[in-house]
C-alpha positions as CSV (number, residue, x, y, z in Angstrom):
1,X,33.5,-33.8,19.8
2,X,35.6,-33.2,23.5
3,X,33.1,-32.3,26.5
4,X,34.7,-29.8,26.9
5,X,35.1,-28.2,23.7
6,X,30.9,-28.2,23.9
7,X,30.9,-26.7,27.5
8,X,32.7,-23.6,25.8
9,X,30.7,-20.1,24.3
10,X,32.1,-19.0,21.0
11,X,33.5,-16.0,22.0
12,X,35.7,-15.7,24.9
13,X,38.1,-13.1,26.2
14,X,41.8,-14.2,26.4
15,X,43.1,-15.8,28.8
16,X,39.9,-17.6,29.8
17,X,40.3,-21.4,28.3
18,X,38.7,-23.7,31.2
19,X,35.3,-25.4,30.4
20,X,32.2,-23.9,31.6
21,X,30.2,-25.6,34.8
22,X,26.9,-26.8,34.7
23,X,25.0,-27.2,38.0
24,X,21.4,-27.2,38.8
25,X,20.3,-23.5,40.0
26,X,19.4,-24.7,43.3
27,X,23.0,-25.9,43.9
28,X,24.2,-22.1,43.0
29,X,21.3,-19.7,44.9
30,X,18.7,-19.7,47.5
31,X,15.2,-18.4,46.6
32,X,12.2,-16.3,48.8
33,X,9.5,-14.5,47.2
34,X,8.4,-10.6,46.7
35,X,5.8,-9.6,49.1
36,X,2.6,-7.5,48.6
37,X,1.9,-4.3,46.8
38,X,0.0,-3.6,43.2
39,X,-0.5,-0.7,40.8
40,X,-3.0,0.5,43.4
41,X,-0.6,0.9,45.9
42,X,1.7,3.5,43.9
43,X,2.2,7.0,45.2
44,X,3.7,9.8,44.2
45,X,6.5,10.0,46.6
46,X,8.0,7.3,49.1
47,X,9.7,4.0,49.0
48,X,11.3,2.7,45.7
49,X,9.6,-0.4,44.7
50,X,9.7,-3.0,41.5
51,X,6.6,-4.8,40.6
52,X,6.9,-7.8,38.5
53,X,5.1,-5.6,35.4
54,X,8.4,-3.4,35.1
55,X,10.0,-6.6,33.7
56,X,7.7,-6.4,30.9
57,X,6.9,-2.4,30.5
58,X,10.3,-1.1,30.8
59,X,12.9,-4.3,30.8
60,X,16.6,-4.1,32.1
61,X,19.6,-6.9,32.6
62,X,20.4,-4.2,35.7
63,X,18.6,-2.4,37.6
64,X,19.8,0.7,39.5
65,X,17.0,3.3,39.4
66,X,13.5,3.1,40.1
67,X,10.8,5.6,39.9
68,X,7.9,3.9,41.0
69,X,7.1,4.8,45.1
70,X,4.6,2.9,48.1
71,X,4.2,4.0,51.2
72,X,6.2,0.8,53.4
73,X,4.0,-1.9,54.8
74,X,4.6,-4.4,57.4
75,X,7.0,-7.6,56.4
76,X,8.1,-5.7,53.0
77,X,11.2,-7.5,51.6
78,X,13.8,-5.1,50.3
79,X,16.5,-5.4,48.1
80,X,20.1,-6.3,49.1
81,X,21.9,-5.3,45.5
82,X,23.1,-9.0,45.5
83,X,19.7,-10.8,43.9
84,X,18.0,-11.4,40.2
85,X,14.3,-10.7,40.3
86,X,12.2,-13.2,37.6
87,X,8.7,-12.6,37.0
88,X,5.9,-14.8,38.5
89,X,3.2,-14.3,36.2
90,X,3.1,-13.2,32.5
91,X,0.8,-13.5,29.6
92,X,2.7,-15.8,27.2
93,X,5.4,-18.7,28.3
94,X,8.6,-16.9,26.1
95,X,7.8,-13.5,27.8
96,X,8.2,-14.8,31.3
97,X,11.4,-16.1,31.7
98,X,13.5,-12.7,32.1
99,X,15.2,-11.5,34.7
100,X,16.6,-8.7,36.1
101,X,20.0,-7.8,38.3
102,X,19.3,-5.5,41.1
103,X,22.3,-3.1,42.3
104,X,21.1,-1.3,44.7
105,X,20.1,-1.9,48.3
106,X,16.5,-0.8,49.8
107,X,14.4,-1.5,46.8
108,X,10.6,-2.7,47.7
109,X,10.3,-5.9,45.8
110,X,6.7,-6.6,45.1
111,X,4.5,-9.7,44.9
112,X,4.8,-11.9,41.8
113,X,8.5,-11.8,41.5
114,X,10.7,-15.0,42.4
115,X,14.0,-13.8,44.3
116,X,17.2,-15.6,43.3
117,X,20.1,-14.9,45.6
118,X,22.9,-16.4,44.0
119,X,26.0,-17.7,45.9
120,X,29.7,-16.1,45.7
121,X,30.5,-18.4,42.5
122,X,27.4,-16.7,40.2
123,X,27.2,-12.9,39.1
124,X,23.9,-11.3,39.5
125,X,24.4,-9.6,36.2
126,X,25.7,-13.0,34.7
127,X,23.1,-14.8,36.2
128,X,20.0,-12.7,35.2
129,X,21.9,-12.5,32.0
130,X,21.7,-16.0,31.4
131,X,18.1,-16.8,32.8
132,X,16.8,-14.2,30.0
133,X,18.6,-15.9,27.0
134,X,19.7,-18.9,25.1
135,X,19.0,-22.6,26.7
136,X,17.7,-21.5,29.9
137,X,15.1,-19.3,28.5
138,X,13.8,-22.0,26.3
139,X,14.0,-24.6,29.5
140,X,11.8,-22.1,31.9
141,X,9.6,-21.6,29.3
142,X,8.8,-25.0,28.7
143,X,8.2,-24.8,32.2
144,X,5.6,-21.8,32.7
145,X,2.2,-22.9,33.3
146,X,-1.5,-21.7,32.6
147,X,-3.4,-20.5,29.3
148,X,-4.8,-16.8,29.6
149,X,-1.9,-16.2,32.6
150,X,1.2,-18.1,32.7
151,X,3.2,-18.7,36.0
152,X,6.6,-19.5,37.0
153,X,7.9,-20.9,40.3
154,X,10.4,-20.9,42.5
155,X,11.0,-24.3,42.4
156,X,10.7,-24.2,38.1
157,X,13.7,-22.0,38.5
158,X,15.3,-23.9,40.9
159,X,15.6,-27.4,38.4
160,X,16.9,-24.9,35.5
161,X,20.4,-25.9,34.5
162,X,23.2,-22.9,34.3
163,X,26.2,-23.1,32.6
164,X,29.2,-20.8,34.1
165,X,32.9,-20.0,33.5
166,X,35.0,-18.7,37.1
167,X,33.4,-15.7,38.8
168,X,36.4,-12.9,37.1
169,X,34.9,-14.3,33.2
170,X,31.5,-14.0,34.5
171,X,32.0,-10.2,35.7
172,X,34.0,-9.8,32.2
173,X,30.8,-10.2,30.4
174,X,28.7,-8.9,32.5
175,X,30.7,-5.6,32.1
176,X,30.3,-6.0,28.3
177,X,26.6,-6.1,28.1
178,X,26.2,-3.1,30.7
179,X,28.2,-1.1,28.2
180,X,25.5,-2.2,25.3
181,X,22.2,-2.0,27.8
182,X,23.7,2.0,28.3
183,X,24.2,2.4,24.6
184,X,21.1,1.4,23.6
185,X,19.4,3.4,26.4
186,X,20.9,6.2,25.5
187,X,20.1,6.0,21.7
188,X,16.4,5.4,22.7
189,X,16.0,8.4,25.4
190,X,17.6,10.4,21.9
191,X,15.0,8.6,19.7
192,X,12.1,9.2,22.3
193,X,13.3,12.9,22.7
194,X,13.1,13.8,18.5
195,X,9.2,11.7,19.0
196,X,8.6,14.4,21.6
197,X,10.3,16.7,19.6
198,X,8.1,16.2,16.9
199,X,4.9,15.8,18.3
200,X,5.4,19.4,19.9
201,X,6.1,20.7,16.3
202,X,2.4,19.2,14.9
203,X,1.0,21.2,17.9
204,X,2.4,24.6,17.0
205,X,2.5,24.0,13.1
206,X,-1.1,23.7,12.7
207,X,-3.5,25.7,13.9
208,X,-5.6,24.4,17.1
209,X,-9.3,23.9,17.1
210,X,-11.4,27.4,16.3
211,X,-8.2,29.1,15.0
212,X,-7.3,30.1,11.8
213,X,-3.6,30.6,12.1
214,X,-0.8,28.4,13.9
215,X,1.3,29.3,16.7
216,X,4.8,28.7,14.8
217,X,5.1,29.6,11.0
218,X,7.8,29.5,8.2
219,X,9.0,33.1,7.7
220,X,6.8,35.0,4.3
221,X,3.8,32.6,5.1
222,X,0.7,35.1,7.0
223,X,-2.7,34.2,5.6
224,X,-5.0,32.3,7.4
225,X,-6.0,28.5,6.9
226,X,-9.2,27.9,4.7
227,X,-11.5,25.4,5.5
228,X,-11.9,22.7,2.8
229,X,-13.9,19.6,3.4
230,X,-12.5,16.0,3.1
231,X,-14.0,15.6,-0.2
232,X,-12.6,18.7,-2.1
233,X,-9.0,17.6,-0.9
234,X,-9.0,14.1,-1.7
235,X,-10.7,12.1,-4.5
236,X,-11.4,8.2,-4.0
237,X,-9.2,5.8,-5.9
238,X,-11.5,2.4,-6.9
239,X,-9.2,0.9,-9.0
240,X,-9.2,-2.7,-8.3
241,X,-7.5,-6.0,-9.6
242,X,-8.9,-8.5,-11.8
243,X,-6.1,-11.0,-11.8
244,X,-4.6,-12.7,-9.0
245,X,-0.9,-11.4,-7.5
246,X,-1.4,-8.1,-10.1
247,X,0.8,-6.0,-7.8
248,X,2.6,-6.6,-4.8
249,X,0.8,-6.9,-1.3
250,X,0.7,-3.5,0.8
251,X,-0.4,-3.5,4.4
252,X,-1.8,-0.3,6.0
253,X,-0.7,0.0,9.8
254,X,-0.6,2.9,12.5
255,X,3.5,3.0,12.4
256,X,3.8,3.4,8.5
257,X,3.1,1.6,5.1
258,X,4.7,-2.1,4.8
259,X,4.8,-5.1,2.6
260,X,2.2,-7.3,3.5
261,X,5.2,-10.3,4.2
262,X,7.0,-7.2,6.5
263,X,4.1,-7.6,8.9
264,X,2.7,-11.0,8.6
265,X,3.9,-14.8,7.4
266,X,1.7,-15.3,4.7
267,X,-1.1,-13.8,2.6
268,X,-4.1,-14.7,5.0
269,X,-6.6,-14.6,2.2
270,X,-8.0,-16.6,-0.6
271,X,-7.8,-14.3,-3.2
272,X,-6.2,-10.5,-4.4
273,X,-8.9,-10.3,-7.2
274,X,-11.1,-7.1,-6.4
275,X,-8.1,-5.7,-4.2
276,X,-7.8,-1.9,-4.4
277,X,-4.8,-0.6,-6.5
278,X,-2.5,1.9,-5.1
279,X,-0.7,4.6,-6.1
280,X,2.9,6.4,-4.6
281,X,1.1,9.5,-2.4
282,X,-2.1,8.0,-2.2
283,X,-4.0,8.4,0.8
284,X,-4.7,4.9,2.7
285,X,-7.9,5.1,5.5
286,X,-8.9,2.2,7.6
287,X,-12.3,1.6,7.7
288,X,-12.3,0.3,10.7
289,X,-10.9,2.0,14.3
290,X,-9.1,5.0,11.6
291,X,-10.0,6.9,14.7
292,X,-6.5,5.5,16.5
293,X,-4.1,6.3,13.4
294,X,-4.2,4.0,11.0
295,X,-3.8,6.2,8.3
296,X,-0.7,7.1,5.9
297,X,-0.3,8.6,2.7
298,X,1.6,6.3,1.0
299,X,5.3,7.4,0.6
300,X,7.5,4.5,0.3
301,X,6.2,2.1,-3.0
302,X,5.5,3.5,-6.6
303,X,2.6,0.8,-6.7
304,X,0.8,-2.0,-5.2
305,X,-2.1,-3.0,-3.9
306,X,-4.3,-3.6,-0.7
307,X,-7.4,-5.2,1.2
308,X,-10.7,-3.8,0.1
309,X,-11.3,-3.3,4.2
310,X,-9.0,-0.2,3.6
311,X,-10.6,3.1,1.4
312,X,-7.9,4.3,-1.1
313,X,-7.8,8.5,-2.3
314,X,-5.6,10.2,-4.2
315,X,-4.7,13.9,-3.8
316,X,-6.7,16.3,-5.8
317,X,-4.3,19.8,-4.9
318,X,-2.3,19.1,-1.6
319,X,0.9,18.2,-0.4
320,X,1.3,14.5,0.1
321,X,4.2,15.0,3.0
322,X,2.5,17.7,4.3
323,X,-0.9,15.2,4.3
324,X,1.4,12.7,6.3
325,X,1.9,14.6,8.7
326,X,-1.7,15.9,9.3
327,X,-3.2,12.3,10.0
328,X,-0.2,11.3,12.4
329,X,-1.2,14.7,14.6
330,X,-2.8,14.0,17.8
331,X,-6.0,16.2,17.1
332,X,-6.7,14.6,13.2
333,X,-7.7,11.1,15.4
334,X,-10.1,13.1,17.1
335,X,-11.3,14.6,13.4
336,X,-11.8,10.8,12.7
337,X,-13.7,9.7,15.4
338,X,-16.1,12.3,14.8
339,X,-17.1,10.4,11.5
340,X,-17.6,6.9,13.5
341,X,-20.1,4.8,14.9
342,X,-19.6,1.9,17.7
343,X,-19.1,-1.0,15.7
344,X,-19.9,-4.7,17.4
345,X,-18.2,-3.9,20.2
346,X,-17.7,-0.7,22.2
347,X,-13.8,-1.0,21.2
348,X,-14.5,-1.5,17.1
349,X,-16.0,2.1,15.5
350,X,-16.8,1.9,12.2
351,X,-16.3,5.0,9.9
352,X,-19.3,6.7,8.3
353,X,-17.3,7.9,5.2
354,X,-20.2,10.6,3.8
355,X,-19.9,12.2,7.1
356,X,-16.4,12.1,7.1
357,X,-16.6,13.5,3.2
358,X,-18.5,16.5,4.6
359,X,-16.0,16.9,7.5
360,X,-14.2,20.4,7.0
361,X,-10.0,20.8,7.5
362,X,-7.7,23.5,7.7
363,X,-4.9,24.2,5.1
364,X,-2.4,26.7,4.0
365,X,-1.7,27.6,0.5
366,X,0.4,25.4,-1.5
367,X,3.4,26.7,-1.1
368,X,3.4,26.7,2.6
369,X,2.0,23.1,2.3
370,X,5.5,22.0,0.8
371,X,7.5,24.0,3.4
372,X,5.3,22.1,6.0
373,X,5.6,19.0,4.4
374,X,9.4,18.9,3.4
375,X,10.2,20.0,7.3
376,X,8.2,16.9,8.4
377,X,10.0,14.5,6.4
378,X,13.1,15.5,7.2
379,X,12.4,15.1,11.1
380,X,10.9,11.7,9.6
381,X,14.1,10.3,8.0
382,X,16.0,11.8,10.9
383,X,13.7,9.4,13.1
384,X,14.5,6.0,10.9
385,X,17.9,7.0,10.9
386,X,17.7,6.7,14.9
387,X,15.5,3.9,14.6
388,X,17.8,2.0,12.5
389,X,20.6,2.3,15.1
390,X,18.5,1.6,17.3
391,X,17.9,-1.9,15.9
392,X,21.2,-2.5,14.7
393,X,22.6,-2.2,18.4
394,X,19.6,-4.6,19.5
395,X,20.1,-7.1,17.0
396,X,24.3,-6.8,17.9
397,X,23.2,-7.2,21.6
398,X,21.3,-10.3,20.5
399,X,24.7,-12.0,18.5
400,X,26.7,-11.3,21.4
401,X,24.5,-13.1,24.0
402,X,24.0,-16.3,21.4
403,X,28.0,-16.4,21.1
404,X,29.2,-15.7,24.6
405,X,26.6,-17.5,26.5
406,X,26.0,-21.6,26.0
């Protein structure tokens, strides 16, 4: 194959036909360092300034807004709106090599980030761009160092080879990929605002603690809530396998029901005999930390079957989408924890499932139950539905960058 047909992405915009360049970074950008500050220094109002953990927490190929303040210190370094920020430190070696365009001037730019400040032949945005994906990622990678904290230098990111087409292709795609970063930001503000959305609605559709009646009802619906305890709503399922593979895997996890091969690689086991056999609607608890949410009533497979660790129940006369959404409220955690002992270690509590049997919740009548319920899961599916774009522009973000990068 022609050099130069391999120093060419797979995608290009026409009119752009020359090879790509390949030079050392150090040949393309000088480099200085962030200077002071930490999460202790943060205030309320003040300065604009990026520490080297917004890379991680709340990632973006361009950064134009900050709102994270310090009060200024003497020999600050500020942003120009010409330089790529990479991370310093990070826990694993893949996480660490991202970077991030800054466009504005007057930025604080805190310790533990390496400043790139690329010469007039390198985008910011193409640079940071390329950094974060593809070859170069895998090369600084390679090159991050330490076990429980991994670091990465100046002079790491100064032997990292970049390939790069003339400055008007590089702005091209950098142009493309801001339109996709504000697409995807905008689909997850809209997914984050139905997640508020919906936790506000638990709040007022149930009733709070010492109250009998909710704050927002279905019209026709005016009685109060009876107390019931656990163990006159739900009746536990001990069905269990005597043949390996009976059923297929389930996995029980805060975010939903999955198949055991959605979550992990393999079956980490030895054996599925004396697994617990579940049911569509059953009730799945976590016997260990259920206090933080792992819990779901099982909407999604007509059968399967799961670790012994978990405690299976089936309904005896409830709702099971109304059910759902009791054990993802906020205050049903706090129900949970108030059945659990520390386990081996202050973070592990372990259930105490006759206290938690004796435990007393609130429910409507039937009826209202169902209205509950059906409301829920359509807020639910509305969710996925956002989720799922969500994704699909992620994953179309991710093609783009392996076909237009080298």
């Amino acid at each position: 194959m022609d050099k130069n047909e391999v120093n060419v992405p797979k995608i290009r915009f026409p009119g752009f036909t020359d090879p790509w360049e390949q030079r050392k970074l150090k040949q393309l950008a000088s480099f200085a360092k962030g200077q002071g500050y930490s999460k202790n220094d943060l205030t309320d109002a003040g300065t604009p300034i990026i520490l080297y953990g917004r890379l991680y927490t709340k990632y973006q190929s361009v950064i134009s807004e900050v709102d994270t303040f310090v009060i200024p210190k003497n020999g600050s370094v500020y942003s120009t709106g010409k330089e790529v920020i990479v991370p310093a430190s990070g826990e694993t070696a893949e996480d660490i090599a991202r970077a991030s365009a800054i466009a504005i001037s007057g930025f604080l730019l805190g310790g533990d980030l390496n400043i790139i400040y690329p010469n007039k032949d390198i985008s910011t945005v193409f640079l940071a761009l390329s950094i974060s994906n593809g070859k170069q990622q895998k090369e600084l990678s390679k090159k991050a160092q330490g076990k429980s904290v991994v670091h990465l230098h100046n002079s790491d990111l100064e032997n990292v080879t970049i390939s790069y087409p003339c400055i008007e292709e590089q702005e091209r795609i950098g142009s493309v990929f801001a339109n996709v970063d504000n697409l995807i930001t905008l689909h997850q503000r809209k997914l984050n605002h139905l997640q508020d959305k919906k936790k506000g609605l638990l709040q007022k559709m149930f009733p709070q603690n010492g109250e009998s009646f909710p704050e927002l009802r279905f019209p026709g619906f005016t009685d109060p809530w009876e107390q019931r305890k656990f163990m006159e709503v739900f009746a536990e399922r001990r069905d269990k396998t005597v043949v390996e593979n009976e059923d297929i895997l389930l996995s029980c996890a805060i975010n939903g029901m999955f198949l055991n091969s959605e979550l992990f690689g393999h079956f980490r086991g030895s054996s599925t005999i004396g697994y617990l056999k579940v049911k569509k609607n059953d009730l799945i608890l976590s016997a260990q930390n259920l206090h933080l949410g792992n819990a779901n009533v099982n909407l999604r497979f007509e059968h399967g079957i799961i670790s012994p660790a978990y405690k299976v129940f089936e309904f005896i006369d409830s709702d099971p989408n109304f059910i759902q959404s009791w054990v993802k409220k906020d205050a049903t955690k706090n129900f949970f924890l108030a059945a659990t002992t520390e386990g081996a270690s202050q973070c592990r509590k372990n259930i105490e499932w006759k206290t938690l049997y004796n435990q007393k919740m609130l429910l409507p009548s039937r009826k209202e139950q169902e209205v509950i319920g059906a409301f829920f899961n359509n807020i639910d599916n509305f969710i996925t539905l956002h989720q799922r774009k969500l994704e699909h522009l992620q994953q179309q973000k991710k093609g783009l960058l392996q076909q237009m990068f080298i």
